[in-house]
N, C-alpha and C positions, 0 to 999 in steps of 0.2 A: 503181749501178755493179756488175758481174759481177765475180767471180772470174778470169772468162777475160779481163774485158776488164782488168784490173789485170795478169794475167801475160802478156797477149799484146802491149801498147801496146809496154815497151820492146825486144820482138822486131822488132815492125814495124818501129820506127823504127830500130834496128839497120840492118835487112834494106832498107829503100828511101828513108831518112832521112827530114828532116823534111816529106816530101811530105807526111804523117800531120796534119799539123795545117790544112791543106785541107780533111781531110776534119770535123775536132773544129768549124771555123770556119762550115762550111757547114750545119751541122744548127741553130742557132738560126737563118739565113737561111730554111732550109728549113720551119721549123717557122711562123716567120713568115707565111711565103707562105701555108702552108695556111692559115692561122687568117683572112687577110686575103683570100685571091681564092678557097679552095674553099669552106669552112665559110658564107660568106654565100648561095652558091648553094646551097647545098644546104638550108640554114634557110628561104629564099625558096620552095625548090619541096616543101615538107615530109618532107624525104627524111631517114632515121632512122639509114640504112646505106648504104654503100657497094654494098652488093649489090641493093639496090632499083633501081641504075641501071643495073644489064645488063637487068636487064625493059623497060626503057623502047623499046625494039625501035626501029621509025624514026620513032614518032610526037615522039622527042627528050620526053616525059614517061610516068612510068610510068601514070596516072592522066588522062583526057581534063579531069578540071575541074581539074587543078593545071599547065594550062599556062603560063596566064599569070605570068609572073614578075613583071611589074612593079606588083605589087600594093602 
């Protein structure tokens, strides 16, 4: 936890009320989600970073022998 985020939370909440905790409730769903529907794809096609997948142009893998997923 930040500095800013301990002097900014009770501004927000001030300034657009408890919308704010929408956003506090969403980030462990969020985080969820990654760990369960991106992180297995990307283990599958042995991808290390996220920037490995803009190479992947239109053949949809960056690598010809790492297409098959369902290994």
């Amino acid at each position: 936890m930040s500095a800013i985020t301990i002097l900014g939370t009770p501004g927000e909440v001030y300034s657009f009320g408890t919308v704010y905790i929408w956003l506090v409730t969403s980030y462990p769903l969020a985080i969820w989600f990654s760990a369960h529907v991106f992180l297995p794809v990307f283990h599958r096609l042995q991808i290390t970073s996220v920037y490995e997948v803009s190479g992947m142009g239109n053949t949809g893998a960056p690598f010809p022998d790492r297409v098959n997923i369902s290994k």
